[in-house]
Biopython code that builds the backbone (N, CA, C, O; Angstrom):
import numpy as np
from Bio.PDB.StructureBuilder import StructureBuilder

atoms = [
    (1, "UNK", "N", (1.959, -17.706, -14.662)),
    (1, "UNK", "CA", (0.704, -16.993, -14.721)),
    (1, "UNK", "C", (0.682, -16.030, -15.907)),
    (1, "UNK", "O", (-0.414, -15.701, -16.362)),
    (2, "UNK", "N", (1.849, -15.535, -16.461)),
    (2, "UNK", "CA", (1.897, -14.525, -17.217)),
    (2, "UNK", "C", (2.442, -15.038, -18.721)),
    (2, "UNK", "O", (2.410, -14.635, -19.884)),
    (3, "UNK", "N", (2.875, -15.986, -18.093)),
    (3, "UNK", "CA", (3.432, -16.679, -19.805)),
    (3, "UNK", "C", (2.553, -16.489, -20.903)),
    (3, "UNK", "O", (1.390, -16.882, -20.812)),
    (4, "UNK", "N", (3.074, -15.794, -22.182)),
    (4, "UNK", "CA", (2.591, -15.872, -23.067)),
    (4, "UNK", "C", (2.233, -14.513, -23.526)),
    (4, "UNK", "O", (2.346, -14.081, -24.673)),
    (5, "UNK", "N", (1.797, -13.912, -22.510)),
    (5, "UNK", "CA", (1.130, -12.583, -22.589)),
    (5, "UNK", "C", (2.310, -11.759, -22.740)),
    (5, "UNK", "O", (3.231, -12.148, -22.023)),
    (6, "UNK", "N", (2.544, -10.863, -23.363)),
    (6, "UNK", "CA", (3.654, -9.674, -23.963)),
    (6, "UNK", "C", (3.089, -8.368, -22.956)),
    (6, "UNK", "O", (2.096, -7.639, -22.966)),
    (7, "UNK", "N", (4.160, -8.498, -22.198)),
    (7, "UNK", "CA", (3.915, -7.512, -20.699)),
    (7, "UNK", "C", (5.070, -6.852, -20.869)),
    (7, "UNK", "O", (5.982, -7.620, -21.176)),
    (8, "UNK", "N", (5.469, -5.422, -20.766)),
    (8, "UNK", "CA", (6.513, -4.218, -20.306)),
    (8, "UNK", "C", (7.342, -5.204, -19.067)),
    (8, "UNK", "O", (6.624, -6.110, -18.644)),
    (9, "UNK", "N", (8.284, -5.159, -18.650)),
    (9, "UNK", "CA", (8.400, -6.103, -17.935)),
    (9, "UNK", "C", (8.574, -5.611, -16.192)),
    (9, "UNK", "O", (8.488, -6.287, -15.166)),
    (10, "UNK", "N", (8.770, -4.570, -16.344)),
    (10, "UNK", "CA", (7.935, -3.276, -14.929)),
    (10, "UNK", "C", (6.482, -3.484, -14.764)),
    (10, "UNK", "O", (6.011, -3.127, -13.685)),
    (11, "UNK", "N", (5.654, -4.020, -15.680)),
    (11, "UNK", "CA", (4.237, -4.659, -15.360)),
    (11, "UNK", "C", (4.602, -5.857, -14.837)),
    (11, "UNK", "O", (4.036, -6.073, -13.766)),
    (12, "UNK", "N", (5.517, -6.924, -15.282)),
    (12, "UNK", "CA", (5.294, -8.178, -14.691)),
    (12, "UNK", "C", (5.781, -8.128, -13.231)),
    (12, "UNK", "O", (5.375, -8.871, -12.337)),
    (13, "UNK", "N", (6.856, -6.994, -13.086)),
    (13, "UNK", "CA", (7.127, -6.908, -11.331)),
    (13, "UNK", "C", (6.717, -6.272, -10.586)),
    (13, "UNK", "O", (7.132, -6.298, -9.428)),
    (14, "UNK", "N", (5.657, -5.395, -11.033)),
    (14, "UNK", "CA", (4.757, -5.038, -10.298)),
    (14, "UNK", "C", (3.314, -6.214, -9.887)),
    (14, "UNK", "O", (2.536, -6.301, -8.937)),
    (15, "UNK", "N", (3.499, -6.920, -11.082)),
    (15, "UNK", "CA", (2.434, -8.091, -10.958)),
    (15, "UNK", "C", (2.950, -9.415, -9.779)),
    (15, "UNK", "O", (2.291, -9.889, -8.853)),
    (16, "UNK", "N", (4.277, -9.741, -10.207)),
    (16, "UNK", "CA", (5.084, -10.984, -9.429)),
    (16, "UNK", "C", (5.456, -10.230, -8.072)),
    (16, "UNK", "O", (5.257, -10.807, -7.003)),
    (17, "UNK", "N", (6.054, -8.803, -8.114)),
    (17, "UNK", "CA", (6.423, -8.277, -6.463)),
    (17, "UNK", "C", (5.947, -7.281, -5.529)),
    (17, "UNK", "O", (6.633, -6.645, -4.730)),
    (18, "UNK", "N", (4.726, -7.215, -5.710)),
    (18, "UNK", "CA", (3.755, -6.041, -4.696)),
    (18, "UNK", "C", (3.220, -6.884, -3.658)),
    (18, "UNK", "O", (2.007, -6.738, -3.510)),
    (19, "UNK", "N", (3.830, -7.818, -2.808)),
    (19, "UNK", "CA", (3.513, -8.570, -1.837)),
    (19, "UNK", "C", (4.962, -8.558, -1.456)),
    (19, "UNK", "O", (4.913, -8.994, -0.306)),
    (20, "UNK", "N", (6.436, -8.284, -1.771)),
    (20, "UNK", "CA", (7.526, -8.090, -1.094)),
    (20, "UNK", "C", (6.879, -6.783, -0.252)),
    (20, "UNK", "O", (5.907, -6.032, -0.326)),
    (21, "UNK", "N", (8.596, -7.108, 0.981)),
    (21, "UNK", "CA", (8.704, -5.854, 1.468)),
    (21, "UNK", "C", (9.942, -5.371, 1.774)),
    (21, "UNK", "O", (10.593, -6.375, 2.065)),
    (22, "UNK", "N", (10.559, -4.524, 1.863)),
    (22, "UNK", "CA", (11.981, -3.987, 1.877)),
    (22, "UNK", "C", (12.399, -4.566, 3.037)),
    (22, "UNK", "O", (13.625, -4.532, 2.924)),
    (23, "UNK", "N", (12.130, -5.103, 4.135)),
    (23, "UNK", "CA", (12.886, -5.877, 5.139)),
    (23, "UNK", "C", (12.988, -7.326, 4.961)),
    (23, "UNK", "O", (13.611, -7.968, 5.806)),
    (24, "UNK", "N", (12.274, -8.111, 3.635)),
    (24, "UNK", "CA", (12.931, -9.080, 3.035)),
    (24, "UNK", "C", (11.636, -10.355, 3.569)),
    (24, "UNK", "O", (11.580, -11.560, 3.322)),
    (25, "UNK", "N", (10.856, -9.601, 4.250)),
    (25, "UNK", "CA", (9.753, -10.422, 4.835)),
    (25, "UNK", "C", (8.316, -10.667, 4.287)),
    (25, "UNK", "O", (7.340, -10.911, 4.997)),
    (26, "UNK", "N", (8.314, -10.552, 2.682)),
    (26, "UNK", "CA", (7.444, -10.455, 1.958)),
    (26, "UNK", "C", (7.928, -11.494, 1.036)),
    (26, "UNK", "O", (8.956, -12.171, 1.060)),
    (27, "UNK", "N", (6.815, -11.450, 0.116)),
    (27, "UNK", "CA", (6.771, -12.835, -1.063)),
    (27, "UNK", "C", (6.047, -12.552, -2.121)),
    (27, "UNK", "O", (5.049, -11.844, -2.256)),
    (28, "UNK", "N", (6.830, -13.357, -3.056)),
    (28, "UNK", "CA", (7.323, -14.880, -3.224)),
    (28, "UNK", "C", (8.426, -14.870, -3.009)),
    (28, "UNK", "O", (8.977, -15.778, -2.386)),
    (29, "UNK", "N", (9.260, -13.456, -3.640)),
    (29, "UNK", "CA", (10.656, -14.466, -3.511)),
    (29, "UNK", "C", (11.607, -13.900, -2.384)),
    (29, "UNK", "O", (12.758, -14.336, -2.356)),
    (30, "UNK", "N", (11.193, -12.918, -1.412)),
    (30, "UNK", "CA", (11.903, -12.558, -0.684)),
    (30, "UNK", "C", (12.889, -11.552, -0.424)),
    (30, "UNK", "O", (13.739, -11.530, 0.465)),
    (31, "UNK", "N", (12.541, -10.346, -1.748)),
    (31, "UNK", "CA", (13.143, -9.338, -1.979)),
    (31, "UNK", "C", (13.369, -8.579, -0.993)),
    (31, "UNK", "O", (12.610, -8.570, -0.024)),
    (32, "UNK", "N", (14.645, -7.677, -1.084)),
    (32, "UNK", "CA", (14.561, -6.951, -0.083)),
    (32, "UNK", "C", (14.845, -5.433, -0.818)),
    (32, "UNK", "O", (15.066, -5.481, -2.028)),
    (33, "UNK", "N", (14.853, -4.172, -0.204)),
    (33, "UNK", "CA", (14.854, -2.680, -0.455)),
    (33, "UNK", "C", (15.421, -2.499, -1.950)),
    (33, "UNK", "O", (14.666, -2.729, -2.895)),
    (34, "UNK", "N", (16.940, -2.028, -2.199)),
    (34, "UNK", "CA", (16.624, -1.798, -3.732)),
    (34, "UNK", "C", (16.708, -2.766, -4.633)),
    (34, "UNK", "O", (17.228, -2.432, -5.698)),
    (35, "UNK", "N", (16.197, -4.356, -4.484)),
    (35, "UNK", "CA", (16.065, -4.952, -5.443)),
    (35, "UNK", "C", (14.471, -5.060, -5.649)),
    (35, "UNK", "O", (13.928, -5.823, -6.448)),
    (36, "UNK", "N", (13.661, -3.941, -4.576)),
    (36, "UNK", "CA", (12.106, -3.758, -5.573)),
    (36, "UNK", "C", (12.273, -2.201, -6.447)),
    (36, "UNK", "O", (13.176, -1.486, -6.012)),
    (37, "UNK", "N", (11.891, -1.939, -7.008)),
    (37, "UNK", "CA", (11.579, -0.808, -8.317)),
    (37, "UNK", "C", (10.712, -0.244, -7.737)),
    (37, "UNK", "O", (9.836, -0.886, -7.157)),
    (38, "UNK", "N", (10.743, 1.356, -7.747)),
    (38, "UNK", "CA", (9.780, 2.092, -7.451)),
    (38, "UNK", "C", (8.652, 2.078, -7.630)),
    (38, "UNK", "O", (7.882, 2.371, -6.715)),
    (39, "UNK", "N", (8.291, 1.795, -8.639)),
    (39, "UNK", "CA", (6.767, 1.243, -9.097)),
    (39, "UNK", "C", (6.171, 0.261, -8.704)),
    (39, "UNK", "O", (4.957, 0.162, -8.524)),
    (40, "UNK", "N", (6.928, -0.480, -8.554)),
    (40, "UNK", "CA", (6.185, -1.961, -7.308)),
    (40, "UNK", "C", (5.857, -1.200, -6.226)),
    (40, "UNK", "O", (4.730, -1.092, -5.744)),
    (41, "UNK", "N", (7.605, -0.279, -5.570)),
    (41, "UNK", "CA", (6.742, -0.150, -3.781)),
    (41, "UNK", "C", (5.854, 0.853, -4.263)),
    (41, "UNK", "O", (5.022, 0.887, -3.357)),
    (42, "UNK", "N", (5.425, 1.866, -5.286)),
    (42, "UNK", "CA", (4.476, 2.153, -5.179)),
    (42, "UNK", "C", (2.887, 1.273, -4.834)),
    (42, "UNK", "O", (2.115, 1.544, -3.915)),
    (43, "UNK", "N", (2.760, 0.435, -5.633)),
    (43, "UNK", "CA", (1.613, -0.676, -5.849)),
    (43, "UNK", "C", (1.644, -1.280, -4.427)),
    (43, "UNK", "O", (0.594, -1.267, -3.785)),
    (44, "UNK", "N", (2.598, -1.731, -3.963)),
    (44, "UNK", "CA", (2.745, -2.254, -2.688)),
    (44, "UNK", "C", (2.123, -1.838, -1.690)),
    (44, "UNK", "O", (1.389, -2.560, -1.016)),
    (45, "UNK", "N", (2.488, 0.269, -1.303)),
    (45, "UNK", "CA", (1.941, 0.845, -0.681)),
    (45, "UNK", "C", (0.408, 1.047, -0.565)),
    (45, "UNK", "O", (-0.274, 1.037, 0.460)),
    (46, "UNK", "N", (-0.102, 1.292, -2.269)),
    (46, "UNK", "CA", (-1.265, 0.981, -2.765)),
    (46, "UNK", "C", (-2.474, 0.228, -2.081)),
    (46, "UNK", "O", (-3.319, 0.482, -1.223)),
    (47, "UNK", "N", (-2.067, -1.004, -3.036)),
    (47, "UNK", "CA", (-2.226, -3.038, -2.463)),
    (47, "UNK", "C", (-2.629, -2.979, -0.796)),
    (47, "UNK", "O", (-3.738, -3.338, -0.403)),
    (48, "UNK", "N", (-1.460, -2.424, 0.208)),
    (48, "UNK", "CA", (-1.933, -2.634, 2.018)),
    (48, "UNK", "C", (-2.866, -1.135, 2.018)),
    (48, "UNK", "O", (-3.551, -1.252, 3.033)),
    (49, "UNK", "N", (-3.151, -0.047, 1.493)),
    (49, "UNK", "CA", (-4.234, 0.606, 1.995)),
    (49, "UNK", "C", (-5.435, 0.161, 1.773)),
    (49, "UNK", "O", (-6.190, 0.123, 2.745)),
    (50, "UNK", "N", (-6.002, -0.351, 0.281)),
    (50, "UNK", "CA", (-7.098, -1.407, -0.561)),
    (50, "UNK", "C", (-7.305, -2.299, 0.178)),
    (50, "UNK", "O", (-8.460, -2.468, 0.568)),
    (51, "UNK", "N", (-6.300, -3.129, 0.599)),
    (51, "UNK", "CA", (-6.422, -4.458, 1.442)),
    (51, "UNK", "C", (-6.775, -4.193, 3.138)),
    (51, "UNK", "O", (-7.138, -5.025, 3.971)),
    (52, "UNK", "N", (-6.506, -2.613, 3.317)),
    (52, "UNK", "CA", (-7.109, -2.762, 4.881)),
    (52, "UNK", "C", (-8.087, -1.996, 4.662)),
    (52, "UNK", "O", (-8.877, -1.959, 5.605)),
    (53, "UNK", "N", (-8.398, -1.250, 3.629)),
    (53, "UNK", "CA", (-10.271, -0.480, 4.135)),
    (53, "UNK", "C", (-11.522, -1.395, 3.417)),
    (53, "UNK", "O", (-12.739, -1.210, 3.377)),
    (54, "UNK", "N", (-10.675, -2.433, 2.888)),
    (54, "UNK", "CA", (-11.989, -3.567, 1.721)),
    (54, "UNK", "C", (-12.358, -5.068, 2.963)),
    (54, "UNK", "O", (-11.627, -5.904, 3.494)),
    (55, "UNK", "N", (-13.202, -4.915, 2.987)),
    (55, "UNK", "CA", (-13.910, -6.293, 3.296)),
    (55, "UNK", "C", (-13.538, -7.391, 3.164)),
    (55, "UNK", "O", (-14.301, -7.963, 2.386)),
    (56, "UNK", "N", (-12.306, -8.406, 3.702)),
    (56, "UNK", "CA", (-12.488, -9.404, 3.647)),
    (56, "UNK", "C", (-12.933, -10.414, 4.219)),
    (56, "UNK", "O", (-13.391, -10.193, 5.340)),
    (57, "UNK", "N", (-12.986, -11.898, 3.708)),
    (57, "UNK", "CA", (-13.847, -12.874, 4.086)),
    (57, "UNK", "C", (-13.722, -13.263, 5.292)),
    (57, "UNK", "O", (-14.623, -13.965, 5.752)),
    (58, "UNK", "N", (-12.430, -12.866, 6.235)),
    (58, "UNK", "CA", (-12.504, -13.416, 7.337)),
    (58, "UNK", "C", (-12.051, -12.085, 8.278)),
    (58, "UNK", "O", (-11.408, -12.161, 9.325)),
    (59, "UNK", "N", (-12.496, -10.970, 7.707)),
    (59, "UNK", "CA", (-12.793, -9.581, 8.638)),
    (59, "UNK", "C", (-13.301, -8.020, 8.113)),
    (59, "UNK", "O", (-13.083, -7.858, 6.913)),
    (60, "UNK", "N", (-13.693, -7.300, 8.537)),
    (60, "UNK", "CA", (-14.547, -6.666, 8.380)),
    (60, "UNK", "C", (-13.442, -5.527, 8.134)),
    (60, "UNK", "O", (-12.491, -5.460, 8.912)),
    (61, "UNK", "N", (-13.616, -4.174, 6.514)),
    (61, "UNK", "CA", (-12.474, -3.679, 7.087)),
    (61, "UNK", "C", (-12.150, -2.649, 8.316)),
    (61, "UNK", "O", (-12.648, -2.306, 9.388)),
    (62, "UNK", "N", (-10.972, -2.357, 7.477)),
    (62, "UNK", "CA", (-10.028, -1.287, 8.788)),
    (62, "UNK", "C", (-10.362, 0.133, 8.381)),
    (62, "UNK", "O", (-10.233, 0.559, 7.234)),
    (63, "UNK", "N", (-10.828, 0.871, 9.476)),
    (63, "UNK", "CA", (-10.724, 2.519, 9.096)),
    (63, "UNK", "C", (-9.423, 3.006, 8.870)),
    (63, "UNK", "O", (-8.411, 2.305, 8.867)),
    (64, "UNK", "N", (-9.480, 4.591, 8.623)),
    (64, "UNK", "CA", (-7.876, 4.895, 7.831)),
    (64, "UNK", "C", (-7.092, 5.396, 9.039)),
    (64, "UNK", "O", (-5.950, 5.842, 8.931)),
    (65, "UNK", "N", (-7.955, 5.276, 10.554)),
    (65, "UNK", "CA", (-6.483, 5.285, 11.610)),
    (65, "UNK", "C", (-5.834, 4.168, 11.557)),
    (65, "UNK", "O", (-4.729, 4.131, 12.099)),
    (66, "UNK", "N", (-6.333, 3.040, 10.926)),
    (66, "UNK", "CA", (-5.288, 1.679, 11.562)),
    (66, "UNK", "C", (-4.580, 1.699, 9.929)),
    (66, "UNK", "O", (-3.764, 0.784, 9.823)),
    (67, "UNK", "N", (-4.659, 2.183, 9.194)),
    (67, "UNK", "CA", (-4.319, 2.279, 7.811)),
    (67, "UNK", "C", (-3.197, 3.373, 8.011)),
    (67, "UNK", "O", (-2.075, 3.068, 7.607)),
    (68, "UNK", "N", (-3.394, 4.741, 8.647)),
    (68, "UNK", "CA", (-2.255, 5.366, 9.226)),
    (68, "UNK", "C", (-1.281, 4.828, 10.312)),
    (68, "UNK", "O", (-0.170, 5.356, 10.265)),
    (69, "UNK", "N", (-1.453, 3.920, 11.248)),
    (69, "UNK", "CA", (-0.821, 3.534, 11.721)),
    (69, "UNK", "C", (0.257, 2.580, 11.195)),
    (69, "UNK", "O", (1.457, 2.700, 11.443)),
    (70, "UNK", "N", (-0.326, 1.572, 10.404)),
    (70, "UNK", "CA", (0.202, 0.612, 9.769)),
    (70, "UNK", "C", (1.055, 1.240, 8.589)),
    (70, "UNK", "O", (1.745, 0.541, 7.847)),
    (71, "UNK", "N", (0.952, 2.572, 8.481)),
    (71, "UNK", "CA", (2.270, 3.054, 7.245)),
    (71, "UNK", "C", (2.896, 3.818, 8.344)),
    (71, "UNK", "O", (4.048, 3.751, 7.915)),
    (72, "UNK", "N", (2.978, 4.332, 9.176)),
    (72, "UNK", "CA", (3.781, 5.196, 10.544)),
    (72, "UNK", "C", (4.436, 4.110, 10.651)),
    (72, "UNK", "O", (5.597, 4.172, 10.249)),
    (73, "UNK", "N", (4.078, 3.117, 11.064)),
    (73, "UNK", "CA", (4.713, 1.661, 12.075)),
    (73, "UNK", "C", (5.871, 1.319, 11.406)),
    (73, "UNK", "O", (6.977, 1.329, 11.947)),
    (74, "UNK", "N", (5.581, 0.883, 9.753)),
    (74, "UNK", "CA", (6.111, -0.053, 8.802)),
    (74, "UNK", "C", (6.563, 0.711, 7.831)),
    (74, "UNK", "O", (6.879, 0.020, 6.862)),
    (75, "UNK", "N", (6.826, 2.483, 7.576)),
    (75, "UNK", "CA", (7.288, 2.933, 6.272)),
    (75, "UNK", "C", (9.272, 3.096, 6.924)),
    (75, "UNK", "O", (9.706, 3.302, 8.057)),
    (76, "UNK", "N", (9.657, 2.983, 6.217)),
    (76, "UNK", "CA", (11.185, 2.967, 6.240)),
    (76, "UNK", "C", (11.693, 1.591, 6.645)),
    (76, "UNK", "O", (12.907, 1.397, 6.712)),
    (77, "UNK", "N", (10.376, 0.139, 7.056)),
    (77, "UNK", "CA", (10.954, -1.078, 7.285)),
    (77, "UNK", "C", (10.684, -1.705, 6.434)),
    (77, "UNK", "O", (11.571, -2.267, 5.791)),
    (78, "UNK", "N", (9.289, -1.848, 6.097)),
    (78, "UNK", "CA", (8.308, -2.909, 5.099)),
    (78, "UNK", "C", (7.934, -1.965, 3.778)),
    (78, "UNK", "O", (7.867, -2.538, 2.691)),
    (79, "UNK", "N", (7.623, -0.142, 3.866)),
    (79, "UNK", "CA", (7.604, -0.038, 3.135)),
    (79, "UNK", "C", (8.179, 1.428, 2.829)),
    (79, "UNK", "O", (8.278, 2.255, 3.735)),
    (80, "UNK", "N", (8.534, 1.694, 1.580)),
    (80, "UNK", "CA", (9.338, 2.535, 1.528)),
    (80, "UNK", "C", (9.016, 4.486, 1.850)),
    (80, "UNK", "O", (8.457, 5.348, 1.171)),
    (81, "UNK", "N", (9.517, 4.502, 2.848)),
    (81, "UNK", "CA", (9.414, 5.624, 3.678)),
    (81, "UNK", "C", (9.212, 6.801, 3.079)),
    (81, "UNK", "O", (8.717, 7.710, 3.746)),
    (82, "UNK", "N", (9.604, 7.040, 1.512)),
    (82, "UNK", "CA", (8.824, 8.402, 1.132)),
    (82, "UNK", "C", (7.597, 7.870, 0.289)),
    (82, "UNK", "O", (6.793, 8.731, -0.069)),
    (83, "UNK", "N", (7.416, 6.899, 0.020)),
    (83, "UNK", "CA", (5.970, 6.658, -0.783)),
    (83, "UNK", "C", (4.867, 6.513, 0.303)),
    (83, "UNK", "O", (3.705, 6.786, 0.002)),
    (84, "UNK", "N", (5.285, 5.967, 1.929)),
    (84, "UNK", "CA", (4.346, 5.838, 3.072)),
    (84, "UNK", "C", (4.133, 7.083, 3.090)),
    (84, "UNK", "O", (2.982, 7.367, 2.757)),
    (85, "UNK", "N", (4.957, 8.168, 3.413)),
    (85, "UNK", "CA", (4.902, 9.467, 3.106)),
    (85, "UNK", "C", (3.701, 9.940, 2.977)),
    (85, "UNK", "O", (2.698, 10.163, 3.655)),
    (86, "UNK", "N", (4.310, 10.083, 1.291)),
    (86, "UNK", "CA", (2.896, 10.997, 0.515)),
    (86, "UNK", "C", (1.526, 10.252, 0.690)),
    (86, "UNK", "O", (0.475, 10.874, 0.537)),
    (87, "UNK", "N", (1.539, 8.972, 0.998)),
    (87, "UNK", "CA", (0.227, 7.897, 0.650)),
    (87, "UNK", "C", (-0.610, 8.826, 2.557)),
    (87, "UNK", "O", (-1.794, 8.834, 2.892)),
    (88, "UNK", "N", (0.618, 9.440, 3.339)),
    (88, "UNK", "CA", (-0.159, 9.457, 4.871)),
    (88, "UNK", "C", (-0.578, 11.263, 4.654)),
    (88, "UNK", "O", (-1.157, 11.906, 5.530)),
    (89, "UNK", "N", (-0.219, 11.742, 3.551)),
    (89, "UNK", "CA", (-0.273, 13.101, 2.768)),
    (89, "UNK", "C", (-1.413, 13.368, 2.428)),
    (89, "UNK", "O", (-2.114, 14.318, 2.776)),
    (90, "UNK", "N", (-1.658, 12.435, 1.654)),
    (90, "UNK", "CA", (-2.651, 12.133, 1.040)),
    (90, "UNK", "C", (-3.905, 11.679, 2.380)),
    (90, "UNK", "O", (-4.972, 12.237, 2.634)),
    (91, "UNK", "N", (-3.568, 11.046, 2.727)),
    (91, "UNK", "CA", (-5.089, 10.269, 3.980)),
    (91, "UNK", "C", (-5.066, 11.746, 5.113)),
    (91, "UNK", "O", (-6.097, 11.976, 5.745)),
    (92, "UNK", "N", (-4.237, 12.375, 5.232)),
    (92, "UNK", "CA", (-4.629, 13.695, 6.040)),
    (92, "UNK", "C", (-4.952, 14.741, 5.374)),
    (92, "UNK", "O", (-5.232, 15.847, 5.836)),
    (93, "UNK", "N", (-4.907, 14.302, 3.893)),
    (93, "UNK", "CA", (-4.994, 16.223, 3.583)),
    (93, "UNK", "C", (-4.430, 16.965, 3.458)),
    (93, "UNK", "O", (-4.694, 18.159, 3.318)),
    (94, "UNK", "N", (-3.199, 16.251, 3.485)),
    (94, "UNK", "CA", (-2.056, 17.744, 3.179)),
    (94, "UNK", "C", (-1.531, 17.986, 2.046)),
    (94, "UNK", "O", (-0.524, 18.675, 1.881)),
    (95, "UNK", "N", (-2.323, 17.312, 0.981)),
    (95, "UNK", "CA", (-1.451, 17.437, -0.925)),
    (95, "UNK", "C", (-2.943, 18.572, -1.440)),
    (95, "UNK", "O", (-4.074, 18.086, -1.459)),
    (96, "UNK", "N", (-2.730, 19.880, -1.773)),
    (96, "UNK", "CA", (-3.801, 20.506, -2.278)),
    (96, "UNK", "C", (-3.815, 20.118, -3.567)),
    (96, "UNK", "O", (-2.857, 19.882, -4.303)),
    (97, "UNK", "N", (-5.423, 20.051, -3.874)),
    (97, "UNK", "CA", (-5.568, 19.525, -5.008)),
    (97, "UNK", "C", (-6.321, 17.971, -5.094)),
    (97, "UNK", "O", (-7.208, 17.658, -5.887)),
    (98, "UNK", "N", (-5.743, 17.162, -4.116)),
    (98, "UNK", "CA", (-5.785, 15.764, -3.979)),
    (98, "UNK", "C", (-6.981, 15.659, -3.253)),
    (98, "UNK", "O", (-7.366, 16.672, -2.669)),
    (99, "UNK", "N", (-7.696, 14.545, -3.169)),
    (99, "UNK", "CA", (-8.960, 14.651, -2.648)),
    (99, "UNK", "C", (-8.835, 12.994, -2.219)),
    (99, "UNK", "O", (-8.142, 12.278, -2.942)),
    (100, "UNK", "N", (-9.380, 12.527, -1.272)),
    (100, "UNK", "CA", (-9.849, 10.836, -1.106)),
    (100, "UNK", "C", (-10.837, 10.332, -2.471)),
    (100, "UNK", "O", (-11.476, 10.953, -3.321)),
    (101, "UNK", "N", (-10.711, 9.582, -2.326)),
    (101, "UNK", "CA", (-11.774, 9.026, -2.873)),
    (101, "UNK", "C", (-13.367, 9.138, -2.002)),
    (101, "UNK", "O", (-13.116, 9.106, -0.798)),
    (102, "UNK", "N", (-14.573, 9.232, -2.197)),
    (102, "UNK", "CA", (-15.302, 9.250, -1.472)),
    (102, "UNK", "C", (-15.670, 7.900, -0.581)),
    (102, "UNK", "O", (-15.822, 8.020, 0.635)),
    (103, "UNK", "N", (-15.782, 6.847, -1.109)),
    (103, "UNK", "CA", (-15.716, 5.822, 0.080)),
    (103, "UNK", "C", (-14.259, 5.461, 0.916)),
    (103, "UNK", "O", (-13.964, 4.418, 1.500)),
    (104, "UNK", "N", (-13.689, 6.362, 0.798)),
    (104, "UNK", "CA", (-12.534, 6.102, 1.765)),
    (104, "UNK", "C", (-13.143, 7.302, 2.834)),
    (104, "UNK", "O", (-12.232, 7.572, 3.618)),
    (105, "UNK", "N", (-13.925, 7.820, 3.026)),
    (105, "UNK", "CA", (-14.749, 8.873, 4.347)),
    (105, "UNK", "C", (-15.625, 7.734, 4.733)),
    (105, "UNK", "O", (-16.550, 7.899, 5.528)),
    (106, "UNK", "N", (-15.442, 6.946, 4.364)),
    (106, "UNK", "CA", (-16.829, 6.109, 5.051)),
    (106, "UNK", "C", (-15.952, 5.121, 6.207)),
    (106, "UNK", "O", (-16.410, 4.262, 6.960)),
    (107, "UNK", "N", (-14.839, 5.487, 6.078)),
    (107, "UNK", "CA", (-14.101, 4.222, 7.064)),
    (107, "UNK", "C", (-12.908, 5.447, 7.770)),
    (107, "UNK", "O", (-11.834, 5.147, 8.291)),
    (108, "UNK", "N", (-13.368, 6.606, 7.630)),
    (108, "UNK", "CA", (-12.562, 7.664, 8.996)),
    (108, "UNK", "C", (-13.427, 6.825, 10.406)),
    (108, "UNK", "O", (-14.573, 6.396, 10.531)),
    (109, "UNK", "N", (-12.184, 6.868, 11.352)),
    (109, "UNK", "CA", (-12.409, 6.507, 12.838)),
    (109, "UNK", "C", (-13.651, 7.530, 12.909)),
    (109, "UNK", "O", (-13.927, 8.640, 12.454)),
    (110, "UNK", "N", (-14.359, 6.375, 13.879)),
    (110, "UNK", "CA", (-15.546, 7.627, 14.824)),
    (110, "UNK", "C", (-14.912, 8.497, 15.736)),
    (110, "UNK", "O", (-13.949, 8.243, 16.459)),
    (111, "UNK", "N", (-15.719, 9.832, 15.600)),
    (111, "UNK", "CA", (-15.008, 10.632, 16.464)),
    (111, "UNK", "C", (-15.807, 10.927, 17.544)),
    (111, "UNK", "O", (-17.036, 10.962, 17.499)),
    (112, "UNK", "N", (-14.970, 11.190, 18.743)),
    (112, "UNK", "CA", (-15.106, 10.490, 20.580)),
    (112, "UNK", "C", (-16.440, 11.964, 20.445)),
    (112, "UNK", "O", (-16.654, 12.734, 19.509)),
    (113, "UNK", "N", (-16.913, 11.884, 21.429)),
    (113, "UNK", "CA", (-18.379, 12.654, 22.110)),
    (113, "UNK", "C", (-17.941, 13.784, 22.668)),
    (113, "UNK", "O", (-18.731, 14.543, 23.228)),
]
sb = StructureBuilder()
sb.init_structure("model")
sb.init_model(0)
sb.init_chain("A")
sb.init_seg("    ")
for serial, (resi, resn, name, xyz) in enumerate(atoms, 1):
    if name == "N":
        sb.init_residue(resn, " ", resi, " ")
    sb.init_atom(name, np.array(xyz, "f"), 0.0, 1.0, " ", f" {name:<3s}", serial, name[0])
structure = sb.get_structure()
């Protein structure tokens, strides 16, 4: 896919491995913990918040409790436990300075009556 193109080569593994996961249950090739680079599991961490609050074709998305859950559940297995961290830092509010993006308020859980 990349042949040809003159890529940093920390771009091409962030391109070829932000679908691994540190318990070895990700792909293509089945990497496991420190044979991904920080900068991938960054993108990685990234990649599953994007991929659960965006719309896809065969579901509607996820608000940012199942987006917090899914880095609580999976940071220190699938993904790496201080980047789930700051990324759950960040979705509560606790980095001053840092702000959501504004359509990421559009997919906070409803709150009960």
């Amino acid at each position: 896919m990349m042949d040809g193109i003159d890529l940093p080569e920390i771009v091409r593994s962030i391109v070829t491995d932000h679908h691994e996961r540190l318990d070895g249950s990700g792909y293509p090739r089945g990497l496991t913990d420190r044979q991904i680079a920080l900068p991938v599991r960054i993108v990685m961490v990234a990649d599953v918040i994007d991929a659960m609050l965006t719309d896809r074709p065969y579901r509607r998305h996820l608000d940012l409790a199942a987006v917090t859950e899914e880095l609580s559940r999976h940071g220190g297995k699938a993904y790496d436990q201080e980047v789930a961290a700051v990324a759950l830092s960040l979705i509560r509010g606790d980095l001053p300075g840092f702000t959501l993006p504004e359509s990421w308020h559009l997919h906070r859980a409803p709150r009960a009556l």
